[in-house]
PyMOL Python script that loads the backbone (N, CA, C, O; Angstrom):
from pymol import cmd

cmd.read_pdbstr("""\
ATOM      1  N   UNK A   1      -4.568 -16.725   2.449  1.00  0.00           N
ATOM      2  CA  UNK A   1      -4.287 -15.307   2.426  1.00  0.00           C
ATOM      3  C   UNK A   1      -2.786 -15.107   2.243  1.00  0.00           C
ATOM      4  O   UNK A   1      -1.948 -15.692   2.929  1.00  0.00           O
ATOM      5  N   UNK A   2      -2.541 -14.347   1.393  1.00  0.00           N
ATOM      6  CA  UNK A   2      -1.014 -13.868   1.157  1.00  0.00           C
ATOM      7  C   UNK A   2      -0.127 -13.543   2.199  1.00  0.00           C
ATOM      8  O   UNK A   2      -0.622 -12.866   3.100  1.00  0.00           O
ATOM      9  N   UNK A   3       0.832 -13.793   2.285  1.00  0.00           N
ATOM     10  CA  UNK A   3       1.020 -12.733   3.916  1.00  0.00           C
ATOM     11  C   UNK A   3       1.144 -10.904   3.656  1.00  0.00           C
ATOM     12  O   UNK A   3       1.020 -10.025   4.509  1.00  0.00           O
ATOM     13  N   UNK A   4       1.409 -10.768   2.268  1.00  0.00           N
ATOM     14  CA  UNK A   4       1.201  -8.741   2.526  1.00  0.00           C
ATOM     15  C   UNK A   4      -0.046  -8.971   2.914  1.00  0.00           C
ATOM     16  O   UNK A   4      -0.086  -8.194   3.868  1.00  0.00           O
ATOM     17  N   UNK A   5      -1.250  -9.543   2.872  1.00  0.00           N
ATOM     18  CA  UNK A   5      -2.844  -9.040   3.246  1.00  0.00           C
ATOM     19  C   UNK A   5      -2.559  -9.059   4.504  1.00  0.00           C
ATOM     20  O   UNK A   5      -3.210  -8.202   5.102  1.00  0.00           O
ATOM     21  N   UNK A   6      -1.822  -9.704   5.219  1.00  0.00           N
ATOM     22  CA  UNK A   6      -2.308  -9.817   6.677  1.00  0.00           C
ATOM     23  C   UNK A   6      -1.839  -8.559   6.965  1.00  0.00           C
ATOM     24  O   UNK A   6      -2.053  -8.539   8.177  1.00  0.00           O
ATOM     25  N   UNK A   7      -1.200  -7.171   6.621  1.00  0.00           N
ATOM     26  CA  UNK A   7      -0.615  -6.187   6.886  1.00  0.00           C
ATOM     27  C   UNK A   7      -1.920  -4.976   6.685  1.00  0.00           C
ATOM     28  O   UNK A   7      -2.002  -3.939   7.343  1.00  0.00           O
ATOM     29  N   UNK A   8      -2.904  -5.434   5.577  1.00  0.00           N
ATOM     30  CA  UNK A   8      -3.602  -4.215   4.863  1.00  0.00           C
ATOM     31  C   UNK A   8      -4.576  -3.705   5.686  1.00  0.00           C
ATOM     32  O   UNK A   8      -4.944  -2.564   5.404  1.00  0.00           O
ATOM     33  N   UNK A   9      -5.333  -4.494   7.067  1.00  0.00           N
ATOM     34  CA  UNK A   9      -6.090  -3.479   7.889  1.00  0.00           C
ATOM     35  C   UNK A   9      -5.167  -2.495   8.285  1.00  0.00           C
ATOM     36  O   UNK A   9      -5.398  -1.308   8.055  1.00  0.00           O
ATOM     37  N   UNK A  10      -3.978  -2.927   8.952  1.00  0.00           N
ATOM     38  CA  UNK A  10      -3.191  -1.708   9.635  1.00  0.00           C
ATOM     39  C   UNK A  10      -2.409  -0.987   8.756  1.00  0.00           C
ATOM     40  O   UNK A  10      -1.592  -0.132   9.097  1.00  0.00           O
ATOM     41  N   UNK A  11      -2.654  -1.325   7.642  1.00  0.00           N
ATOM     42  CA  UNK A  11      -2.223   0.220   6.966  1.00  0.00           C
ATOM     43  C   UNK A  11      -3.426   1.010   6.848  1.00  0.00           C
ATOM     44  O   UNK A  11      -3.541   2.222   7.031  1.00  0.00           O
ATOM     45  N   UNK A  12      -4.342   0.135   6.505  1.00  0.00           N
ATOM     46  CA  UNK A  12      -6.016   1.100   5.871  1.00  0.00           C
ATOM     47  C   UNK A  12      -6.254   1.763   7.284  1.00  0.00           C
ATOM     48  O   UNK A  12      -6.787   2.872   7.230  1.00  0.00           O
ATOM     49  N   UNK A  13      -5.921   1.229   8.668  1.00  0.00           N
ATOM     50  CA  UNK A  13      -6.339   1.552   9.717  1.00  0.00           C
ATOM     51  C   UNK A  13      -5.159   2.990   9.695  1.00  0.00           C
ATOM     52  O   UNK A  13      -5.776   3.907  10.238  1.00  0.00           O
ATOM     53  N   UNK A  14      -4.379   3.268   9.465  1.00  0.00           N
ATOM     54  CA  UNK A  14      -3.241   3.937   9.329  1.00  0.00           C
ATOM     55  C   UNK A  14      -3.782   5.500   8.319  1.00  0.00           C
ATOM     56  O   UNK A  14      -3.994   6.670   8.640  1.00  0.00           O
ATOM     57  N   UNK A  15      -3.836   4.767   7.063  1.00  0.00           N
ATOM     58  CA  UNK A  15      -4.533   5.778   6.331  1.00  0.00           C
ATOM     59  C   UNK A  15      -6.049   6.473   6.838  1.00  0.00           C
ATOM     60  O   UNK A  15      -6.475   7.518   6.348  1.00  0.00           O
ATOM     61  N   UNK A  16      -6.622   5.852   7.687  1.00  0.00           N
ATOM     62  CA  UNK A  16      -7.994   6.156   7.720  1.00  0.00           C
ATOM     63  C   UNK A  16      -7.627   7.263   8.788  1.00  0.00           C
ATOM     64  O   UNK A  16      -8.085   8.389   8.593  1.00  0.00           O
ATOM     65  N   UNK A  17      -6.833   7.037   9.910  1.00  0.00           N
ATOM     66  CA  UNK A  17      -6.645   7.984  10.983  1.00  0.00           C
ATOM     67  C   UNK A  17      -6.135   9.554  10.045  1.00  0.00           C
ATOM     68  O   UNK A  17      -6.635  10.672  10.168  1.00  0.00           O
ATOM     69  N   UNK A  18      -5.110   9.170   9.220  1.00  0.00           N
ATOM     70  CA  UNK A  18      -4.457  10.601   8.870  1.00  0.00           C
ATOM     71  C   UNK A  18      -5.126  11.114   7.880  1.00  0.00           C
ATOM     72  O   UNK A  18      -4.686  12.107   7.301  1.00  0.00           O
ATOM     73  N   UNK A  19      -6.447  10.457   7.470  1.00  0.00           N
ATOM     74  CA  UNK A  19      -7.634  11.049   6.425  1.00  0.00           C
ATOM     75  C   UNK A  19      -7.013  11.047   4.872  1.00  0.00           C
ATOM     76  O   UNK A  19      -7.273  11.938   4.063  1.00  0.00           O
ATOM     77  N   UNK A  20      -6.184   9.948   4.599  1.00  0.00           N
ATOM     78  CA  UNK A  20      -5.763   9.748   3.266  1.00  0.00           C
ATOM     79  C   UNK A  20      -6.259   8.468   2.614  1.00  0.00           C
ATOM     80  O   UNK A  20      -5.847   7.938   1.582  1.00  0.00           O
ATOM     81  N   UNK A  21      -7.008   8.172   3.245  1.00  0.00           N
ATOM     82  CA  UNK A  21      -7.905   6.915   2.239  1.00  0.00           C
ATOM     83  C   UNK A  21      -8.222   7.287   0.751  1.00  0.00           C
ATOM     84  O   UNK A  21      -7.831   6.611  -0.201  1.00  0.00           O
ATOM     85  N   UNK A  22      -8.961   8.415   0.644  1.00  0.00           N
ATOM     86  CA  UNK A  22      -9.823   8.970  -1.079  1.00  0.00           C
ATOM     87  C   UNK A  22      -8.338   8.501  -1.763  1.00  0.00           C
ATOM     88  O   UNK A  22      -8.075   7.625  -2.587  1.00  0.00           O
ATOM     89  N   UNK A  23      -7.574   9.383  -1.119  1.00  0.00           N
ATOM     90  CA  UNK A  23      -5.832  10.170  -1.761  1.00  0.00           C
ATOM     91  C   UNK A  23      -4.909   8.768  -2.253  1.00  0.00           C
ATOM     92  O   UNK A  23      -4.192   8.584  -3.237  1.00  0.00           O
ATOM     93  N   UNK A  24      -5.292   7.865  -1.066  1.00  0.00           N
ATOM     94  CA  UNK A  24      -4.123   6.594  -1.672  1.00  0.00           C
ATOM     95  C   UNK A  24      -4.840   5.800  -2.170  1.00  0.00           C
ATOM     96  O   UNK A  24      -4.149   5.052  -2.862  1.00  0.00           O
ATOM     97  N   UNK A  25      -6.292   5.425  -2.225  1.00  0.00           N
ATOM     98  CA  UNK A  25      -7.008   4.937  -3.106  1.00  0.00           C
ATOM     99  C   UNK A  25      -6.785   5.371  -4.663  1.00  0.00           C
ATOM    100  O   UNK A  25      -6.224   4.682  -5.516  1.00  0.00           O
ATOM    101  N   UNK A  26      -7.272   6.486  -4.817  1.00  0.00           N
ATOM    102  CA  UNK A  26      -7.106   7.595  -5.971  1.00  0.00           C
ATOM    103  C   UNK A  26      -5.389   6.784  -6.501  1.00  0.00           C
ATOM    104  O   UNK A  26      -5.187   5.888  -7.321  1.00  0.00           O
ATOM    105  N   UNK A  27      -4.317   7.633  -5.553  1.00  0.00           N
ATOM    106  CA  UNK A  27      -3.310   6.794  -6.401  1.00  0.00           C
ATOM    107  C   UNK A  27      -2.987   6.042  -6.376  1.00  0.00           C
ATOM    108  O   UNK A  27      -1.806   6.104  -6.718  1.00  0.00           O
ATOM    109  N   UNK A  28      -3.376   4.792  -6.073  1.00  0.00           N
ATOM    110  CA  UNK A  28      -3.188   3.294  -6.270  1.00  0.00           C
ATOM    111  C   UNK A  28      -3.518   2.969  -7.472  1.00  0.00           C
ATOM    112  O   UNK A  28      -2.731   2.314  -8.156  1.00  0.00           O
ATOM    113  N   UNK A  29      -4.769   3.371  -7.968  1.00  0.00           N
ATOM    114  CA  UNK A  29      -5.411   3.556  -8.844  1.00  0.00           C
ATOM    115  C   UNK A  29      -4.674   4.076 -10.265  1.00  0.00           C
ATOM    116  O   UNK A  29      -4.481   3.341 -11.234  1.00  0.00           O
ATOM    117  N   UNK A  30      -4.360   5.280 -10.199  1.00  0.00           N
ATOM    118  CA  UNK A  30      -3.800   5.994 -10.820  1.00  0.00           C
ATOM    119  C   UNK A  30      -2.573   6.389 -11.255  1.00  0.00           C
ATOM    120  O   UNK A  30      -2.065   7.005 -12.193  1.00  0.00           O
ATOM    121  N   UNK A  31      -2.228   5.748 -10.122  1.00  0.00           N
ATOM    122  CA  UNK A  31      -0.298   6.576  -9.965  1.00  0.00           C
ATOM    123  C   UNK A  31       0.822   5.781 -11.068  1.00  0.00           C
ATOM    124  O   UNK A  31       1.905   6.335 -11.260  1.00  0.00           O
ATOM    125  N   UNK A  32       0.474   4.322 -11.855  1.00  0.00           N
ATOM    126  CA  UNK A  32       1.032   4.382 -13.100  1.00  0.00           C
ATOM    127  C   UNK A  32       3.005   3.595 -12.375  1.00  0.00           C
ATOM    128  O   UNK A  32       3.438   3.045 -11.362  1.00  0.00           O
ATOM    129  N   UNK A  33       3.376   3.929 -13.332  1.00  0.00           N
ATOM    130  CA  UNK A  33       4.677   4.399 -12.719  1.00  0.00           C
ATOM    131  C   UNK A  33       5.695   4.992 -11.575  1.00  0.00           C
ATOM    132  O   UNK A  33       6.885   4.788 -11.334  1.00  0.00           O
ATOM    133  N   UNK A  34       4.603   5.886 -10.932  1.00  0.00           N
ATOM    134  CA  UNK A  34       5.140   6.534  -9.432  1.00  0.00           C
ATOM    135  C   UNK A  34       4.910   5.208  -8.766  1.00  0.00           C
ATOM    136  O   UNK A  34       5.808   4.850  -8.003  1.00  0.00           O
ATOM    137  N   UNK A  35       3.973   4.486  -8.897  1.00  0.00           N
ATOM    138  CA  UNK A  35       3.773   3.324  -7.625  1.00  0.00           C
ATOM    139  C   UNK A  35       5.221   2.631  -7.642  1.00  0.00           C
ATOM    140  O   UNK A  35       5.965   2.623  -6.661  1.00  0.00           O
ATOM    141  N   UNK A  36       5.547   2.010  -8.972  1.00  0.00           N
ATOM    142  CA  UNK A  36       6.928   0.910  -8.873  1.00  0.00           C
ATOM    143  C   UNK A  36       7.690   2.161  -8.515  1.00  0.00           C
ATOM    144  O   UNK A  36       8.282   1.957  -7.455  1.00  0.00           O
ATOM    145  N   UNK A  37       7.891   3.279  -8.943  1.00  0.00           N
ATOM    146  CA  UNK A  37       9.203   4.373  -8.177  1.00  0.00           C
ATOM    147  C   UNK A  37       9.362   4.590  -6.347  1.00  0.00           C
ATOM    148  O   UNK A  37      10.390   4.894  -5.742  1.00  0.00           O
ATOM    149  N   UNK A  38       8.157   4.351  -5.840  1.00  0.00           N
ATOM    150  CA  UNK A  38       7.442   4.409  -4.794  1.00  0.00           C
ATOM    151  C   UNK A  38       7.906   3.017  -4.018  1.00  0.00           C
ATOM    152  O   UNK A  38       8.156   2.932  -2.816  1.00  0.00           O
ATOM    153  N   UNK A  39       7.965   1.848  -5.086  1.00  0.00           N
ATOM    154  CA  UNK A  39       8.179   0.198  -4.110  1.00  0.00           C
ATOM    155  C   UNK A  39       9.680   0.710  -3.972  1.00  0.00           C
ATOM    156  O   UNK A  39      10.270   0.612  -2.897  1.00  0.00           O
ATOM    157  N   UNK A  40      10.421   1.395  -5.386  1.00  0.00           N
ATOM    158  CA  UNK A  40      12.332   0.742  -5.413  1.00  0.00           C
ATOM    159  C   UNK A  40      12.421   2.144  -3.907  1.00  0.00           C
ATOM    160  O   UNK A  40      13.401   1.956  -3.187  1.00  0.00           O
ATOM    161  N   UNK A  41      11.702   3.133  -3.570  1.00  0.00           N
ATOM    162  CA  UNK A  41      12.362   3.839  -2.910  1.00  0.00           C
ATOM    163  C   UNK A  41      11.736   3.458  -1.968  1.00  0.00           C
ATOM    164  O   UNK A  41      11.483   4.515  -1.390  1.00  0.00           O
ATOM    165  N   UNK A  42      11.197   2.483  -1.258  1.00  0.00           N
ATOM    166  CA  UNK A  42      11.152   1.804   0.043  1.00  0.00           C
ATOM    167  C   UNK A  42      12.024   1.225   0.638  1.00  0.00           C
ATOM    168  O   UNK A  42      12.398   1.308   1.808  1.00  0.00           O
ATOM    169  N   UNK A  43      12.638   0.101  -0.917  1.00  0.00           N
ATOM    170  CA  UNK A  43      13.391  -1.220  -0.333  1.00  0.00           C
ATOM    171  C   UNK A  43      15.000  -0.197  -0.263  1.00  0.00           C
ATOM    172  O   UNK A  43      15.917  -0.516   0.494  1.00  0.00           O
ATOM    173  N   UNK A  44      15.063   0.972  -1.158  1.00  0.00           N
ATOM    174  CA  UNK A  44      16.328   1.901  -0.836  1.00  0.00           C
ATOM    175  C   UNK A  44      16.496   2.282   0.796  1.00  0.00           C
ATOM    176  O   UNK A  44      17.537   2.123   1.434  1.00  0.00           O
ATOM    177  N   UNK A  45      15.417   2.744   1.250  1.00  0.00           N
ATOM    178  CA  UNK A  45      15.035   3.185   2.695  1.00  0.00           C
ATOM    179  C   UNK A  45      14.613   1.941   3.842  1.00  0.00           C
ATOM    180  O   UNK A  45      14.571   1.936   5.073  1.00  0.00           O
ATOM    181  N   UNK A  46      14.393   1.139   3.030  1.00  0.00           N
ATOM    182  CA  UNK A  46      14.362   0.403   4.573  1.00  0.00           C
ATOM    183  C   UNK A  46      15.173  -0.028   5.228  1.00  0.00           C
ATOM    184  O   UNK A  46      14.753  -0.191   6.373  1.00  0.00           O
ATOM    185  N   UNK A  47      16.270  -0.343   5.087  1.00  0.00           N
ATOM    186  CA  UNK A  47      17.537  -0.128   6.362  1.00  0.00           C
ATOM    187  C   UNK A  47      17.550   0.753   7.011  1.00  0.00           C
ATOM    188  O   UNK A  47      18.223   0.697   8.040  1.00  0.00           O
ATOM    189  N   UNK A  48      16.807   1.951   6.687  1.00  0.00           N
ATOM    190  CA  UNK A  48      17.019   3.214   7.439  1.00  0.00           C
ATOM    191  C   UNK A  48      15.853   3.810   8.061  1.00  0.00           C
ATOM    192  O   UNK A  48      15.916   4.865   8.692  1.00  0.00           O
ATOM    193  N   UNK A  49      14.660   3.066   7.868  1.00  0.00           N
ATOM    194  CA  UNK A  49      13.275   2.667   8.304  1.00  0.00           C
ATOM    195  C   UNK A  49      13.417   1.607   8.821  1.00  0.00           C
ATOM    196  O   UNK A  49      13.406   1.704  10.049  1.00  0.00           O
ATOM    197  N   UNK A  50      13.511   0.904   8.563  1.00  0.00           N
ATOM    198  CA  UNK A  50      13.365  -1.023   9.495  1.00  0.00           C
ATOM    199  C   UNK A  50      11.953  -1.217   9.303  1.00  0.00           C
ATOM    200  O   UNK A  50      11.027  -0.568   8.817  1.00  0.00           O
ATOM    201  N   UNK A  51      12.108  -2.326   9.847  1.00  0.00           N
ATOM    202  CA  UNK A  51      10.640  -3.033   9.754  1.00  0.00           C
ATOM    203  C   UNK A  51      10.507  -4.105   8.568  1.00  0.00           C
ATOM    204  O   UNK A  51      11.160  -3.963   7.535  1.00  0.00           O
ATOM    205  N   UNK A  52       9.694  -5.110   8.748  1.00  0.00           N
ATOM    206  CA  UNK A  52       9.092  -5.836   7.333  1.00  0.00           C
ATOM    207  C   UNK A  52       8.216  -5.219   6.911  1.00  0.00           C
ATOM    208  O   UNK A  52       8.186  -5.140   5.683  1.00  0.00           O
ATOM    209  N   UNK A  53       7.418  -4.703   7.478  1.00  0.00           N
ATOM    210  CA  UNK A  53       6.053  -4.258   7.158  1.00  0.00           C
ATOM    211  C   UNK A  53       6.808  -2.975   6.211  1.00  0.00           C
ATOM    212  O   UNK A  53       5.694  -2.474   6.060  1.00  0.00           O
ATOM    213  N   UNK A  54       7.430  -2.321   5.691  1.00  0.00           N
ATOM    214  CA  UNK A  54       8.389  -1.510   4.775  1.00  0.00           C
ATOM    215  C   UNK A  54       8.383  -2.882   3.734  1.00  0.00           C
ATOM    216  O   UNK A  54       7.588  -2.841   2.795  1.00  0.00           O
ATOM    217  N   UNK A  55       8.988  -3.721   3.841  1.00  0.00           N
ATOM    218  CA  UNK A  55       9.393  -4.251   2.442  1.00  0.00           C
ATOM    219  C   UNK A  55       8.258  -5.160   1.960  1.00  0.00           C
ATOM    220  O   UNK A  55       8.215  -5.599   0.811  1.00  0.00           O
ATOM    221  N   UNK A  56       7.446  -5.390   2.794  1.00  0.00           N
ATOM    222  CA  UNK A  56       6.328  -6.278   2.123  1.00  0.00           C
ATOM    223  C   UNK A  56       5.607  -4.936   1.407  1.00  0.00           C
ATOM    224  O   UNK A  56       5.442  -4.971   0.188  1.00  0.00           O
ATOM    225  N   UNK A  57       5.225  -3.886   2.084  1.00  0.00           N
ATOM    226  CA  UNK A  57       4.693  -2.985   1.534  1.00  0.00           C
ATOM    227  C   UNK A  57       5.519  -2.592   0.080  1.00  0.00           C
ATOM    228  O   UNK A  57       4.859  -1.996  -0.771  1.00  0.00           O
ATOM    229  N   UNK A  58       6.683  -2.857  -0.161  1.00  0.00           N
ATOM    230  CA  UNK A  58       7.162  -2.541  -1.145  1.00  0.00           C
ATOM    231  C   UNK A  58       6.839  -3.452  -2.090  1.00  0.00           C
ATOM    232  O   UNK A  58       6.707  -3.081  -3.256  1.00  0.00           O
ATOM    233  N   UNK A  59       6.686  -4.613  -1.774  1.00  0.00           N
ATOM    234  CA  UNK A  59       6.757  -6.021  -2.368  1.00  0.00           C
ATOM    235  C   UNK A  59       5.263  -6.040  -3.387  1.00  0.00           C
ATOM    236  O   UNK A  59       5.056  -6.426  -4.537  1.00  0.00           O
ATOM    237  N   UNK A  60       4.351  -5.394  -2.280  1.00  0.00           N
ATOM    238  CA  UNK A  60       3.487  -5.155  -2.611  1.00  0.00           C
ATOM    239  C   UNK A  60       3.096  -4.155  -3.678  1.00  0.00           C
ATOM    240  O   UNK A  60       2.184  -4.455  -4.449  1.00  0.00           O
ATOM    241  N   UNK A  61       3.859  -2.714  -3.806  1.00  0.00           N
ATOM    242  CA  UNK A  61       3.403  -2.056  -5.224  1.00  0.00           C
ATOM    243  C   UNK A  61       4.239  -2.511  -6.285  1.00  0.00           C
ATOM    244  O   UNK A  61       4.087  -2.095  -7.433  1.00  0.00           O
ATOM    245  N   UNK A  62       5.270  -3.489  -5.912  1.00  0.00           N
ATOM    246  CA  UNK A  62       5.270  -4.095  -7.488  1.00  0.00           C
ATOM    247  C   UNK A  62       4.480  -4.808  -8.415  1.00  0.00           C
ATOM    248  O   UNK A  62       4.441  -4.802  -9.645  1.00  0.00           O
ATOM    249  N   UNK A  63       3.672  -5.607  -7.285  1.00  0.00           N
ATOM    250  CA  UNK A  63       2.887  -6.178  -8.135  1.00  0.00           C
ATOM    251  C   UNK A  63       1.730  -5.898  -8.630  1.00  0.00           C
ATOM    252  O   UNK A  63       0.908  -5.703  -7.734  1.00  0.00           O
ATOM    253  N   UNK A  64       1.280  -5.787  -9.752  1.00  0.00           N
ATOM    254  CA  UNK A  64      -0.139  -4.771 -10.310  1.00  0.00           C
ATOM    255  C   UNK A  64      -1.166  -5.479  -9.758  1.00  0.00           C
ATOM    256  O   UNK A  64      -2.061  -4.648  -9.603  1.00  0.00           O
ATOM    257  N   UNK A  65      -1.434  -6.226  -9.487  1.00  0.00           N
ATOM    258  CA  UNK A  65      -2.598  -7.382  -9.203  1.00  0.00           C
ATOM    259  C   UNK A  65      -2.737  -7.105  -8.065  1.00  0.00           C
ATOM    260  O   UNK A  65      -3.911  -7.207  -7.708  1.00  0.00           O
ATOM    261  N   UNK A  66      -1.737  -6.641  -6.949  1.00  0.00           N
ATOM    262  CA  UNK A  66      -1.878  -6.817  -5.708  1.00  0.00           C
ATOM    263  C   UNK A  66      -2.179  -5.063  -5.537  1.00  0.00           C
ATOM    264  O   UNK A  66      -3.162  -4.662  -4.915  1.00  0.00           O
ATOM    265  N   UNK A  67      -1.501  -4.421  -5.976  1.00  0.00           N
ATOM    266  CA  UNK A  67      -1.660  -2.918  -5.920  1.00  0.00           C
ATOM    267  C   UNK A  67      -3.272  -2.850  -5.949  1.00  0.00           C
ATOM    268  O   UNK A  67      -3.793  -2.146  -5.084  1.00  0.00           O
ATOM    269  N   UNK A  68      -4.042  -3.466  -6.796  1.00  0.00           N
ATOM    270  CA  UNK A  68      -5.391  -3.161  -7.552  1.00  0.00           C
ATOM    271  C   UNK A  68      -6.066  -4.038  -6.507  1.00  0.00           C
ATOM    272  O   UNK A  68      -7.143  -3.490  -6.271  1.00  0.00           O
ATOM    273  N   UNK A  69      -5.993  -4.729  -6.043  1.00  0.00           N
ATOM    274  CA  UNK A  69      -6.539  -5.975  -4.818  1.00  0.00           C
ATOM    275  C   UNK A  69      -6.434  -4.987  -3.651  1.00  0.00           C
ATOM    276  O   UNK A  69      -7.416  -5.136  -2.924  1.00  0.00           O
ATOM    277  N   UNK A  70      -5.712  -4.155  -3.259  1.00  0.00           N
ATOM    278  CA  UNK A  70      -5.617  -3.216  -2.009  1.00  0.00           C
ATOM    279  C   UNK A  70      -5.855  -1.877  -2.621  1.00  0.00           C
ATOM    280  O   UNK A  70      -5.475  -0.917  -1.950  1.00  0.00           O
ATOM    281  N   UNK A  71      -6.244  -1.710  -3.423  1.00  0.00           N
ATOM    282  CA  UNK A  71      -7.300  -0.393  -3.920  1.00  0.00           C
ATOM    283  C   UNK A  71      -8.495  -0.364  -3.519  1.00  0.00           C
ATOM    284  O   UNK A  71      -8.974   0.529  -2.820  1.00  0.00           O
ATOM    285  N   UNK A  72      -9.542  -2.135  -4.268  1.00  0.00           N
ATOM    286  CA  UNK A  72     -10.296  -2.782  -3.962  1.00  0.00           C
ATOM    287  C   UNK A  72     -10.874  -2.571  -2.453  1.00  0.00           C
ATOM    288  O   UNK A  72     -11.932  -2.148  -1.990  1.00  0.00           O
ATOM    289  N   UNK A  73      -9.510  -3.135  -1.853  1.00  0.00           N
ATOM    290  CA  UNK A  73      -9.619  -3.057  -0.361  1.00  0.00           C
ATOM    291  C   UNK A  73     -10.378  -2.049   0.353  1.00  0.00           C
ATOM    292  O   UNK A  73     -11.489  -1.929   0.871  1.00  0.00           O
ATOM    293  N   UNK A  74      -9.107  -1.236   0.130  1.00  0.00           N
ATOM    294  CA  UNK A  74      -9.495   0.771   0.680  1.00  0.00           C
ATOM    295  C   UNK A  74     -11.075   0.998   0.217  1.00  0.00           C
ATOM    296  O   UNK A  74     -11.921   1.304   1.057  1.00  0.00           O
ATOM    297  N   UNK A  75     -11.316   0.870  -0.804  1.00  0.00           N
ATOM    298  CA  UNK A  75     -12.776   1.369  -1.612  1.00  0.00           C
ATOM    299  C   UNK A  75     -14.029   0.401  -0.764  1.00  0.00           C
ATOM    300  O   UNK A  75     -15.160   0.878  -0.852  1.00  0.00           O
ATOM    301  N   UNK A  76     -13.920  -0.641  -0.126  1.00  0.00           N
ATOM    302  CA  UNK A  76     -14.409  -1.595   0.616  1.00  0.00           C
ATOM    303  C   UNK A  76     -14.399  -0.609   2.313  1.00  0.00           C
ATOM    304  O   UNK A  76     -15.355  -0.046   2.846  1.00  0.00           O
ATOM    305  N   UNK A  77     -13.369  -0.678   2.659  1.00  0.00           N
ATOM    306  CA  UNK A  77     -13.288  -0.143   4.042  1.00  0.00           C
ATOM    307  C   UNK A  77     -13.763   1.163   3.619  1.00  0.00           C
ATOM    308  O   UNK A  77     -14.989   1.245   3.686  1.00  0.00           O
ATOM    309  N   UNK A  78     -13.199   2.167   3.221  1.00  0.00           N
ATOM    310  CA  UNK A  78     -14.663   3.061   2.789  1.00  0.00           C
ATOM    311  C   UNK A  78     -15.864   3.179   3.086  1.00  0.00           C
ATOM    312  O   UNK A  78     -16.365   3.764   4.046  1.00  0.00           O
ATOM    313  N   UNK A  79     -16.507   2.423   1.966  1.00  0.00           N
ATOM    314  CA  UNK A  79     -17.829   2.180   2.322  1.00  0.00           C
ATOM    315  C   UNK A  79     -18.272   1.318   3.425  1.00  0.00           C
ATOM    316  O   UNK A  79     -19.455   1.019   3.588  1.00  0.00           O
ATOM    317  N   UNK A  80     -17.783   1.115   3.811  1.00  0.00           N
ATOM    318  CA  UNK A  80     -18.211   0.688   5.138  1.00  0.00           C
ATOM    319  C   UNK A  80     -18.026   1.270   6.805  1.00  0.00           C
ATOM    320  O   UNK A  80     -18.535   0.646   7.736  1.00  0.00           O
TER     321      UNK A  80
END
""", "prot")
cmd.dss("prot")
cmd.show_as("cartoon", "prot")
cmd.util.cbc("prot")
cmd.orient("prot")
């Protein structure tokens, strides 16, 4: 397992509480370009956020494979 996966229940657990699962599924999916605008303005903010779990998450919408692997994800926890 990658180590961003070991992060993706507690975000999905994260999204599921504030009822944005459809919404960040949808733009994971979709969002194109906003996603990589979305990783560079993490790793801008995370000195001012902290945390790893910020830059792996960033680490993470760069890569298309992995973006689409935690779409996957969400659409999984979903249905279930």
């Amino acid at each position: 397992m990658q180590p961003s996966r070991t992060y993706w229940p507690a975000w999905a657990d994260r999204l599921q509480h504030w009822k944005l699962t459809n919404f960040a599924t949808w733009l994971l999916e979709a969002g194109g370009p906003f996603i990589l605008l979305s990783s560079q303005a993490l790793y801008m903010a995370s000195p001012f956020i902290g945390g790893k779990q910020i830059e792996v998450m960033a680490r993470t919408l760069e890569e298309k494979d992995e973006v689409n692997a935690f779409a996957s994800y969400l659409r999984e926890d979903i249905s279930t």
